[in-house]
Every structure is written in structure tokens, then in C-alpha cells.
C-alpha positions in Angstrom: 61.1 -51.2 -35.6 63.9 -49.1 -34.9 67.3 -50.7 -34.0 66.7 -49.0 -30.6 63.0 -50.2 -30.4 62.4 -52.8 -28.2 59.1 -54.0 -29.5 59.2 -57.4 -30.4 56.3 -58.1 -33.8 53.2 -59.2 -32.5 51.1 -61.4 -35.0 47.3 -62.1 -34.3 45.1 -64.4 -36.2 41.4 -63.2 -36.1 40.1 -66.6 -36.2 37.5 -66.9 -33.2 38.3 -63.3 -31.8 35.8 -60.1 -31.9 38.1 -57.8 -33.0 37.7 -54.7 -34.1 37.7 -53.3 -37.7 39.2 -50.3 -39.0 38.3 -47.6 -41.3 40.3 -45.8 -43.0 39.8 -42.5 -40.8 40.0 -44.5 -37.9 43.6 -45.5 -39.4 44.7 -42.1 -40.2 43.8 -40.9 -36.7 45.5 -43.8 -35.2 48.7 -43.6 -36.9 49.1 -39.9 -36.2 48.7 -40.1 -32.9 51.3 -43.0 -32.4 53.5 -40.7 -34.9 53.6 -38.2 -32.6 55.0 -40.2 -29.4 57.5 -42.6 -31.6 60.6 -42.0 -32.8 61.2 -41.4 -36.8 60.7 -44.4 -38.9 59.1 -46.5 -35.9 55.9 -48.2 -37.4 57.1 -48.5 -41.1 60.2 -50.2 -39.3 57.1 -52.3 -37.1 55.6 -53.0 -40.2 58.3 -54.6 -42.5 59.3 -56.4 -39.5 56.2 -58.3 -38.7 56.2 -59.1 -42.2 59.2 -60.7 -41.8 58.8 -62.2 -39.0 55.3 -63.5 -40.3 56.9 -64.9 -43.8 60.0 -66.4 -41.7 57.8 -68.5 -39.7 55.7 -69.6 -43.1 59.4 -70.8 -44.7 60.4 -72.5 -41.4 57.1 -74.5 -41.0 57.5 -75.8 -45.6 59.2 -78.5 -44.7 59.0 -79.6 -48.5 61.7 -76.9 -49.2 64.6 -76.5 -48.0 65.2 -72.6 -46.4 68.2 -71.8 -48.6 66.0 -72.8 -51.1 63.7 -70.3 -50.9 63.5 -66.9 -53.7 61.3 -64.3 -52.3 60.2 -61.9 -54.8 58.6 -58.0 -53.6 57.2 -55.6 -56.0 57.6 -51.7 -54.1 55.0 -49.4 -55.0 56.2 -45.3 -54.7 54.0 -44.4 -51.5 54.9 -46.2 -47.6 53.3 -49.6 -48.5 56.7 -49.9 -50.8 59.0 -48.6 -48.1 57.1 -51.2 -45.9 58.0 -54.2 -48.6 61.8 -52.5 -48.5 61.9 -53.3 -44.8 60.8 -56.7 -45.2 63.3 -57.3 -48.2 66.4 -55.9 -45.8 64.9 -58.1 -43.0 64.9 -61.4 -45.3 68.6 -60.5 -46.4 69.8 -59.8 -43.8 68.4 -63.5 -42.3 69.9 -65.4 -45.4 66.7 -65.8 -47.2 67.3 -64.9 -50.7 65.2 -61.6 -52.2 65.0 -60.0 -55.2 62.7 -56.4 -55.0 61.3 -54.5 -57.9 60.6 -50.7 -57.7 59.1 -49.7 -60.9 58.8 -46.1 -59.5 61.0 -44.8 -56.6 59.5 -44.6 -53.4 58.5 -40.5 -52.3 57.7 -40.6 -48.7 60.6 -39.3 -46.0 59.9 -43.2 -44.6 60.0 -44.7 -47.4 63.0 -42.9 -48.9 64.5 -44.2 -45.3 63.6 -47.5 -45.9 65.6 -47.4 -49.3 68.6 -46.1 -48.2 68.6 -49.0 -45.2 67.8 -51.2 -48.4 70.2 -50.6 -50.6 72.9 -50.0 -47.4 72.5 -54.1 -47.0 73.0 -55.0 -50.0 69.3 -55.7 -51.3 69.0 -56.6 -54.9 66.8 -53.7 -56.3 65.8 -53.2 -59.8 62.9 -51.5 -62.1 62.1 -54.4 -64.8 59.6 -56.8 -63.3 61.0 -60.5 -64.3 59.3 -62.3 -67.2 58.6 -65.6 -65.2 58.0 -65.0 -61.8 58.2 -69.0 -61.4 61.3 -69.6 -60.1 60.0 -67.9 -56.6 58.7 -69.3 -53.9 57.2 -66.5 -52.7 55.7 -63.0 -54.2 55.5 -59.9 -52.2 52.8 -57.4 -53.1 54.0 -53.7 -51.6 52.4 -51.8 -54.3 49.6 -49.8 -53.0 47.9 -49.9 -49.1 45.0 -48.3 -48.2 43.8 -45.2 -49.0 44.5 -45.6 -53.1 41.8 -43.8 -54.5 42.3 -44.8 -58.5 41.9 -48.2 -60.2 45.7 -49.5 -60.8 47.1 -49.1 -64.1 50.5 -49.7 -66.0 53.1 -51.8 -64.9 50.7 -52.2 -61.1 48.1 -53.6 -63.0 49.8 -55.8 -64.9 51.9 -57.5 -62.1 48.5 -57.5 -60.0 47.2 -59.7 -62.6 50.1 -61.8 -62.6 50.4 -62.1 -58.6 46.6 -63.2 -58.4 47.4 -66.2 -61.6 49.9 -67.9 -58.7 47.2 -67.5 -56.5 44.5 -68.8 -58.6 46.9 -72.0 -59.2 47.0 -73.0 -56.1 50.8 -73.1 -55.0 51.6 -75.7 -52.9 54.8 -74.0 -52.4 55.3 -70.4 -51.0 52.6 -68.0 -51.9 51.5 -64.4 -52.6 52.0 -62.1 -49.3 49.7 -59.3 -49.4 51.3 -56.1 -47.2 48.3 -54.2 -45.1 46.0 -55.1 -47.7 45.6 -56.2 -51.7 46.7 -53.6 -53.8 43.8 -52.0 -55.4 40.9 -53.6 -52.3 39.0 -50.9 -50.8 39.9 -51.5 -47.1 36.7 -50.0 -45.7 34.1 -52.1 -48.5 35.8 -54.6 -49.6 35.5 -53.5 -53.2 38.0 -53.1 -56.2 39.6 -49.4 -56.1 37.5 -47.4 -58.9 35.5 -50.6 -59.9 33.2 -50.3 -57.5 31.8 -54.7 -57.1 33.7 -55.4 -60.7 36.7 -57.3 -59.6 38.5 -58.1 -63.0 41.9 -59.2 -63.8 44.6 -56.3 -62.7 41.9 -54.8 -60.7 43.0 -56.0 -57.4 45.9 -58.5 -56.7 44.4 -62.0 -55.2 46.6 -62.7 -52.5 47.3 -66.4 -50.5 47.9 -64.3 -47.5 47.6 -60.9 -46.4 49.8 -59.5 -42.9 47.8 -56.3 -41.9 49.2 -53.5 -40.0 47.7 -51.5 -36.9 44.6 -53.0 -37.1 42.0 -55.4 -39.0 40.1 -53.8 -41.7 36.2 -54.1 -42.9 37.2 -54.7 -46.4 39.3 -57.9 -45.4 36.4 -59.5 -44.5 33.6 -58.8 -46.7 32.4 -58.6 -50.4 35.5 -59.8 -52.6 37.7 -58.4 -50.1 36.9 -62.5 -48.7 38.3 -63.7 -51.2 41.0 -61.5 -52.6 42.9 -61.2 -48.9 43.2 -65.0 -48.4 44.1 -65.6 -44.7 44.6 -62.8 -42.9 47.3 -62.2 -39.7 47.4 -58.3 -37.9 49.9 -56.9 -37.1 49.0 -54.2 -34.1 52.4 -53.2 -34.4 52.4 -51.1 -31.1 49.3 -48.7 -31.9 46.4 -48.4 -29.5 43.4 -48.8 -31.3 40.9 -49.5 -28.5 37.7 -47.4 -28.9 38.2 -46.4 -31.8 35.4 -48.0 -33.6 31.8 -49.6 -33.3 32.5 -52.2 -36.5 33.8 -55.9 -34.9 34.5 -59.1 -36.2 31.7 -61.3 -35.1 33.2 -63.5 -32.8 31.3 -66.3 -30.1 32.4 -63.8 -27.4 30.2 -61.5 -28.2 27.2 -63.6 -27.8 28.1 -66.8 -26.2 27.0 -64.8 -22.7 23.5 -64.4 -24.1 22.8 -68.4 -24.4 20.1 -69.6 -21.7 21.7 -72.3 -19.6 20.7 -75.8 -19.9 20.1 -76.9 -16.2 19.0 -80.3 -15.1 15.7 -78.2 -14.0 14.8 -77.2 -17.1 12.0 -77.9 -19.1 10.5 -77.3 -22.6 8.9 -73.9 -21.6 12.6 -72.8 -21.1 13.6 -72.8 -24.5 10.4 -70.9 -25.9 7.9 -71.5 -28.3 8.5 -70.7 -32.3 6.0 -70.0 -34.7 7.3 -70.0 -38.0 5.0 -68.1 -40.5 4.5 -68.7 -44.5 3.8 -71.4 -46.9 0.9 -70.4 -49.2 -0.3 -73.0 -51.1 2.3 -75.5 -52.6 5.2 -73.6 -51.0 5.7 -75.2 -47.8 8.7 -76.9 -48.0 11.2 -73.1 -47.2 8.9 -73.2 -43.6 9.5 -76.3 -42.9 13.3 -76.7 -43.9 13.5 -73.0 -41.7 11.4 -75.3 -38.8 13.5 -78.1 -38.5 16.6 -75.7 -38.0 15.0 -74.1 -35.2 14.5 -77.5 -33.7 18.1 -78.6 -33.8 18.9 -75.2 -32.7 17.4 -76.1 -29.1 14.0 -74.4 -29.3 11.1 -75.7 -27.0 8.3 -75.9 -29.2 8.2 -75.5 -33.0 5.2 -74.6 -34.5 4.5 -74.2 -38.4 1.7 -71.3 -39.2 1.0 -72.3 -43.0 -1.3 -69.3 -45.3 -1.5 -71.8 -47.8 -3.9 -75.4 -48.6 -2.9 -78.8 -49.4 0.0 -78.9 -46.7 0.7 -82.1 -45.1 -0.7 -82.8 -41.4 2.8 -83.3 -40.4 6.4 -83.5 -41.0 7.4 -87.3 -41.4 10.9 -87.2 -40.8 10.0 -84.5 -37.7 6.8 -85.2 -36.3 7.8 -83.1 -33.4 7.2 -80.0 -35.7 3.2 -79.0 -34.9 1.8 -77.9 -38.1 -1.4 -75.8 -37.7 -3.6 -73.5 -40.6 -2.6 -69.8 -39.5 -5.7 -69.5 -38.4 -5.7 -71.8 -36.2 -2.4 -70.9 -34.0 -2.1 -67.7 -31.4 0.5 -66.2 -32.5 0.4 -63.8 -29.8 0.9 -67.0 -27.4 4.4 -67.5 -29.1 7.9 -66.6 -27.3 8.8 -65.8 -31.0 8.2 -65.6 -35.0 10.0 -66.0 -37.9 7.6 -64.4 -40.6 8.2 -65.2 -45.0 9.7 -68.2 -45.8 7.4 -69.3 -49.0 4.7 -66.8 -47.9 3.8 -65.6 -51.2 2.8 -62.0 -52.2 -1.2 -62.6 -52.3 -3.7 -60.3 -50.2 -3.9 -62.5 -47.5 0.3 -62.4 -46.6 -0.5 -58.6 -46.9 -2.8 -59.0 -44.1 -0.8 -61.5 -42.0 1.8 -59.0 -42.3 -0.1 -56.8 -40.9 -1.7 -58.4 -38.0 2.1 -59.6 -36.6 3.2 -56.3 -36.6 0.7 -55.4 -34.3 2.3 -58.4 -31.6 4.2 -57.8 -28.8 6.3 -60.9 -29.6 9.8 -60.5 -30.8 10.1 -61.0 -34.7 12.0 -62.0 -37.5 11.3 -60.8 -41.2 12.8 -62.7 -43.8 12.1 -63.6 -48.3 8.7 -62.8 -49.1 7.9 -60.6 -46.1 10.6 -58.4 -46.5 9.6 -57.8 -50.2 6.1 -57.1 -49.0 8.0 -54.7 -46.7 9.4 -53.0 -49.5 5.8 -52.5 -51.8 3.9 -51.1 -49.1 4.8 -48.3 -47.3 2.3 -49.0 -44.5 3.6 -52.0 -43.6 7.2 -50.2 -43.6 6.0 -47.9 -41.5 4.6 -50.2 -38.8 7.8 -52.1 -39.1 10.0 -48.6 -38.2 7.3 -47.9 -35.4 7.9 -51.4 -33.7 11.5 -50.3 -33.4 10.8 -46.7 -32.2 8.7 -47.9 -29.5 11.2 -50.5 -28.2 10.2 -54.0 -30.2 12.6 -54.2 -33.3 12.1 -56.7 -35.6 15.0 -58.6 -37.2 15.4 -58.4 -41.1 17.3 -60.1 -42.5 17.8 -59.4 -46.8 20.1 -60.6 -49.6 21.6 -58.1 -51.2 18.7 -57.6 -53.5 16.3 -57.9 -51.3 18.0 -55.1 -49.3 18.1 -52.7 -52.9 14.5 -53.0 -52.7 13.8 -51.8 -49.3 16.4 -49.2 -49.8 15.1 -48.0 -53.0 18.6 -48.6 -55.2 19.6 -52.0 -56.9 21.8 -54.6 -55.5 25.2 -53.5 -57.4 24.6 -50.3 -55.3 24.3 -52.3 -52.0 27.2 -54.3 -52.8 29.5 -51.3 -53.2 29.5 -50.9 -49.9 27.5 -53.0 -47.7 28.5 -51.5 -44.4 26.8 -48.2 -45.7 24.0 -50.1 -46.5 22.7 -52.2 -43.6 23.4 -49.0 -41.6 21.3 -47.3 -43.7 18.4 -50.3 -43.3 18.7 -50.5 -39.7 18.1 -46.8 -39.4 15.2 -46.6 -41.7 14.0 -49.5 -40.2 14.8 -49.1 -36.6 15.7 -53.3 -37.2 18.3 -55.0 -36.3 19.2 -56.0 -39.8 21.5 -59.4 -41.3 22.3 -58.3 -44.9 23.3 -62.2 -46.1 26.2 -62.8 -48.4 30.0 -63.5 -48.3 30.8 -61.8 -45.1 27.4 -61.4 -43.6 27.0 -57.5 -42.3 24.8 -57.6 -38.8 23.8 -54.3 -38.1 21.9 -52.6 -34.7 19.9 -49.2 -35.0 22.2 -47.7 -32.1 25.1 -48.3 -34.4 27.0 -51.8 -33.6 28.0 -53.3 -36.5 30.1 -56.9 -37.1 31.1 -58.5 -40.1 30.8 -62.2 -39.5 34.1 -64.9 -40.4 32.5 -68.0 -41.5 31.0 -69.2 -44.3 32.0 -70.3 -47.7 30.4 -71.2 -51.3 28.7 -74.0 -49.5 25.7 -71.6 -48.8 25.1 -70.9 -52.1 22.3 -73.1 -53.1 18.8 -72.9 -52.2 17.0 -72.8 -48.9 20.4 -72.1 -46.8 18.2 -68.8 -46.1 15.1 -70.3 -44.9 17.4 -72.2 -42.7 19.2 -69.1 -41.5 15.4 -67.7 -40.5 14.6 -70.6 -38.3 18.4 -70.7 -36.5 18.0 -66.9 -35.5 14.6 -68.2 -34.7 14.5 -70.3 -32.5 17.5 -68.2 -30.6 14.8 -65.3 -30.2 12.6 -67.9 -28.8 15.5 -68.8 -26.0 15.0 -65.0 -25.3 18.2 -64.1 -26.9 18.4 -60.4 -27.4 17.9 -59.2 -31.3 21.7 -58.2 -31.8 22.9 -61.1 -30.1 20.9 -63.7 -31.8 21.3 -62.6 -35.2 25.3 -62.8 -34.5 24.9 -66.2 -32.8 22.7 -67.4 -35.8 24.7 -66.3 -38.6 28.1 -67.6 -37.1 26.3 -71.0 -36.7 25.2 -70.8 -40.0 28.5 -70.0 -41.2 30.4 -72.8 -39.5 28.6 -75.7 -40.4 28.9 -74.7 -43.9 32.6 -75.0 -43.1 32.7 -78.0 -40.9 30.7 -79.9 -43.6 33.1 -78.7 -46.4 36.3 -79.5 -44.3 34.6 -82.8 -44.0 34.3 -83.2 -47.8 30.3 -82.4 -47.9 30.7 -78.9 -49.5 31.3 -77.0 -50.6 29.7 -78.1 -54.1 26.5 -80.0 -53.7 25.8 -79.4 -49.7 22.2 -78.9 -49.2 20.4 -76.6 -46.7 18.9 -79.4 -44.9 22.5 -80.5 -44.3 22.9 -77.5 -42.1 20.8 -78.2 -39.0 22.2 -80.6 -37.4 26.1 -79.6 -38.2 24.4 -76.4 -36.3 23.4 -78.7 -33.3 26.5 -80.4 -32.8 28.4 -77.2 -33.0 26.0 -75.9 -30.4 26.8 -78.7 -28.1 30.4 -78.6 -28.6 31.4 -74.9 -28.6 28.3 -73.7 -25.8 27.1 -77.0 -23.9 29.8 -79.6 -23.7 28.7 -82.7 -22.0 29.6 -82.7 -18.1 31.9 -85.8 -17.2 30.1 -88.2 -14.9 
């Protein structure tokens, strides 16, 4: 802020909040708007000093080191995101914290070259030659590039990028590497390295500890490597309205929490629904039934197994409430619900229970095999596009490559952008679509969009999808909408991957069965909580 601006820095954490995420027009258009009503040099002057004030509070609460003790170490790039690290330098001087800035390349823009001057008026050490250890700091300052860099990094950037994301990757238990609006060289709207489309390398984006945001939260912060390359992230607002400026949000339990059926003493099992879930030819049953018990500890009614295949057991011993039946031998047009692939195979006879669901007016999900028998026959795309036209979208919900093959590309292509992709399924589609991976992309075909928070490496072993099918699931059999349930089933999902790993159970070796109940007990806790008698 200005030395006349009364704005005090407002920091926000996005853990547990829908908020909404910015694109880079949406930025642009935001910021010149507020430039226009504010006084010169306002939001840089915002900027640096949230930073401060963020980094200030992260050197009060080390209690390991004392604050006189701390070195804080910024590297300036030549466009604003350097004049924003110069405010925070001047800031930390001019609170007693000790700081040391390198500027390689002078700064160019009117704020920036304001920023200097103010800089270099207190007494900031400033210099060009980037230190040969950068050891000796507690913490390092990335200001190099913000968003809207449209080339890979290269030079000197690239090199101290490299070096940044080392501290990172040793895990410091002191300090760390501060990240200004967002990793130098991350594509804020994909989440993708700068030129390097999904190739993350070293020097091809820094790998921050933290990153402070400014104006708003972005989509590349929270998806693809942008996940891990940001670390935790904290927004900064810093005084810019923002609100309606986009349909992207951060997928949050506020936006669905409403949408859960409420579980009165008059209730019953009816109330819940019924599930059918559909797949397991022969000697593939166990992805149904890992996606069936999820949908029981995710509160459905009834559970129902439709197996294509021979040679299943009669039931589920360690869940004998799961009814297992021969396809033939359930109405499917009697459930509240279906979740339609899990180890269904690609023989005729899926083909033609593909076929016959899509002709049910029972809400549906679409996930593994059925979505690649989606993508081989355009028929059955087409009556999956027509369920949507006519009111009845079915919920798919692809990894990345499954999505390449409905989408006709290959999965690097997905991954280059994967908000531009599950628009582009939903649309085809006329599905609500979950396009699965590290920061889960739920997509509507009237346009919402959310990027969901939770989740780690946990989820990265196999049948964690199967159980994903059967949470979303069983919410469509509570009569969840589409939208709604596919955001309450992928946060679940999500959290009890990180519950059990904060618990020491991930987030090497946690299996998918794992899952369920974590999802139950976060069900309970978070949306029912037991009423005190």
C-alpha cells in the first residue's frame, strides 16, 4: 500500500473455502479496473506488503530461530513480480529482519522502477551476482516472473529456479522458499511449466514451500504440477473486487453440503436409494465390489451388484449386505441409480449392456471400461450426448487417458491443460464429467467448473477409481444432483486419502479398500454429527 492507504493486508487460506479461481484475462481485467480508481503504485505497494506481512508472521511463529536470526534472501525479476519482491525486501528492512535482494536485470515497469527507488531510498542491500551458497538463508524469495510469462525461463532465472526448488526438495525445517503470485515459470491458468507444456524439469519452474498470491486464487495453483510446485498457498485479495468474474471455483463442502438428504429419526432405507453397480465379466469382479462397498459406507439404502460375468461368488463375505445378482436377473430400471464399468470388460455383451442403460431413465454414472466402450463406438457416444440433451446427463468420470480417448488426442495433450479439456468432454458429452488426477477437474455442460483441494499420492494405486465410482454412487442414489455429487464424491475421496496419510496409513502402501470407511467417518463428522442426548 501506499503510505496514505489505509488498507490493512488481508491473507486468506483456501483450505475448506469455494473460492473462486482466476484466469489470467480475468486478472488483467481486474487489475485495470482497480488501476483506474487507486492511486499510483497502490496494488504493487498491497502486494509486497502482504508478502511481508505473510513471511513476518511465518518468522514469528519458528520458534527454533531466533528473529534476528533470520537472512531473507529475494531474487527480482525485470517486469512488476520484481518490483513486488522490492516492496517486500524494503518492508523486511525496514522491520529489522535482515535481506539481501538480487536483481540480475533492472526492473522496467513505472511500478517497479518505483519500487526501486523506495528500495534503494531505505537502504536495501541490492546486487546483480546471485550468491554461490544460498545456505546461510533462512528464507528464499522467488520475484522472478508472475503470470503471464509466455517463454520457458532461461539464463541466470533458470538457473536460480533450479536452485530455489533443491531447498525445497530438502525439506527445510527452517525458513523456506516464498513463491510471489505464483512459481516462476507455472502456467497460472494450467498448471503447467511455461513452454514445457506437462514436462516439469529442473529450471523449468521453481518448486516453492509456499506461494502468497495476489488479487485472487488461480487454476494453475491447484492442478497438474502446479499442486505440487506452489506448496501451500495463502491469497492475498489485496483490495480488488473480483466477485463474478469467473465460473472456475475451488471445490469446497459449501458448495454441496446443502445437497445432502437429511438423516431424520423417520427415515428409512428407501430414503437413501437403491444402487446398482454394473460390471464384472468373468473373473473381474473384485473393481464392482471394492466400488460397492464404498457406496455402502457412503450411506446408500440398498447396494446391489449387476455382474456380466460367471463364476462370481453368491456374496460378499466380509459385506453380506451387498445383494449380488447375474445382470440379468436385476431391474435396473427399478434402481434410484447406476454406476456402470468397473471390471466390465470390452466383450459384445458390455456393448449391449451399454446400450440398454442408456435407454433408462435412472440417473448414471460411467466410469473404466464403459467409458472406453464410449470412446470405440460412436453410437453409444451418441446416445450418451442425447441423454444429456434431453435433460438426463450421465456422469463420466475419465483419467487422463481415458479422457484422450474420448476426446480423440492423447493424454500429454489432456494434461496441458485440463480445464480445456473436461470443458471440452462435458460439451461433447452433454455429461457432467470428473477428469481424475492431482487436482481433480469437475466439470458441468452449462459451464461450472471446480478444481478440487484434497488428495495426495495416496490415490495412486489400484482400485482408488472403482472406489470413487461407487462414492459418487451411492450420492446419486440419495438424489444428489449430478454437479453436486460428483463434487461431494471427489472431496470425500480426496480427504480420506489425507486423513489416512496424516495418520501414518499413506501415503505409500494405502489401499483402496482403506478408503470407505475413512469416507464414512468423514461423512458423519463434517455432515451428520451425532446430536447430544
Amino acid at each position: 500500500m501506499t503510505e496514505a492507504d489505509p488498507t490493512p493486508p488481508t491473507l486468506i487460506s483456501p483450505h475448506n473455502r469455494a473460492l473462486p479461481l482466476l484466469t489470467l484475462t480475468d486478472l488483467r481485467i481486474a487489475e485495470s479496473q482497480a488501476q483506474a480508481t487507486l492511486p499510483k503504485h497502490t496494488l504493487m505497494s498491497r502486494a509486497g506488503k502482504s508478502a511481508a506481512s505473510f513471511l513476518q508472521e511465518q518468522i514469528t511463529r519458528d520458534i527454533s530461530i531466533e528473529k534476528s536470526r533470520h537472512k531473507v534472501w529475494l531474487i527480482a525479476g525485470p517486469g512488476n513480480n520484481g518490483g513486488d519482491a522490492l516492496v517486500l525486501a524494503t518492508e523486511l528492512h525496514r522491520a529489522g529482519i535482515a535481506v539481501e535482494l538480487c536483481m540480475p536485470v533492472e526492473v522496467k515497469p513505472d511500478d517497479a522502477r518505483w519500487a526501486l527507488e523506495t528500495a534503494r531510498a531505505a537502504g536495501v542491500a541490492i546486487g546483480a551476482a546471485v550468491p554461490a551458497s544460498l545456505d546461510d538463508y533462512t528464507w528464499l524469495v522467488d520475484g522472478m516472473f508472475g503470470i503471464g510469462l509466455t517463454r520457458p525461463l532461461e539464463g541466470v532465472f533458470a538457473d536460480v529456479a533450479r536452485r530455489l526448488s533443491q531447498r525445497t526438495q530438502a525439506r527445510p525445517r527452517k525458513g523456506g522458499v516464498l513463491a510471489l503470485d505464483v512459481p516462476s515459470g507455472l502456467d497460472s491458468d494450467t498448471g503447467t511449466a511455461v513452454g514445457n507444456g506437462n514436462v516439469i524439469g529442473e529450471g523449468a519452474a521453481v518448486h516453492a514451500t509456499h506461494t502468497i498470491t495476489f488479487i485472487g486464487a488461480k487454476p494453475g495453483l491447484f492442478t497438474a504440477q502446479g499442486r505440487d510446485l506452489a506448496g501451500a498457498v495463502t491469497v492475498a485479495p489485496i483490495g480488488v473486487d473480483t466477485r463474478g468474474r469467473t465460473a472456475v471455483q475451488l471445490n469446497a463442502p459449501e458448495l454441496f453440503a446443502a445437497f445432502l438428504p437429511p438423516r431424520d429419526f423417520a427415515t428409512n432405507k428407501g430414503s437413501f436409494g437403491s444402487l446398482a453397480v454394473v460390471g464384472g465379466d468373468t473373473g473381474m469382479c473384485g473393481a464392482p465390489i471394492l466400488a460397492s462397498r464404498a457406496a455402502l459406507y457412503t450411506g446408500a439404502g440398498k447396494v446391489h451388484v449387476a455382474l456380466l460375468g460367471e463364476g462370481a461368488p453368491p456374496y460378499d463375505p466380509p459385506h453380506p449386505e451387498l445383494m449380488l445378482h447375474a445382470i440379468d436377473d436385476l431391474p435396473l430400471d427399478h434402481m434410484d441409480a447406476l454406476a456402470v464399468g468397473c471390471g466390465m470388460g470390452h466383450r459384445e455383451r458390455a456393448t449391449r449392456v451399454m446400450h440398454d442403460v442408456l435407454h433408462l431413465y435412472v440417473p448414471k454414472l460411467f466410469d473404466a471400461d464403459a467409458l472406453n466402450l464410449i470412446s470405440k463406438d460412436p453410437a453409444l457416444a451418441a446416445e450418451v450426448t442425447a441423454r444429456g440433451v434431453q435433460g438426463d446427463p450421465c456422469i463420466l468420470t475419465p483419467h487422463p487417458l481415458e479422457a484422450a480417448r474420448l476426446l480423440g488426442t492423447d493424454a500429454p495433450g489432456v494434461q496441458r491443460d485440463r480445464l480445456t479439456a473436461a470443458r471440452a468432454l462435458a460439451a461433447r458429452f452433454a455429461s457432467v464429467v470428473v477428469l481424475k488426477g492431482t487436482g481433480t477437474v469437475v466439470a458441468a455442460p452449462d459451464g461450472r467448473l471446480a478444481i478440487n483441494p484434497t488428495g495426495n499420492a495416496a490415490l495412486a494405486t489400484g482400485g482408488t477409481g472403482d472406489v470413487l465410482g461407487g462414492i459418487i454412487g451411492a450420492l446419486l442414489a440419495q438424489r444428489l444432483p449430478r454437479y453436486e455429487a460428483a463434487l461431494a464424491g471427489v472431496y470425500l475421496h480426496g480427504l480420506a486419502a489425507d486423513t489416512l496419510s496424516a495418520q501414518g496409513h499413506g501415503p505409500a502402501g494405502l489401499t483402496a479398500g482403506e478408503l470407505a470407511p475413512m469416507v464414512r467417518t468423514l461423512l458423519n463428522r463434517l455432515f451428520y454429527p451425532a446430536a447430544d442426548c
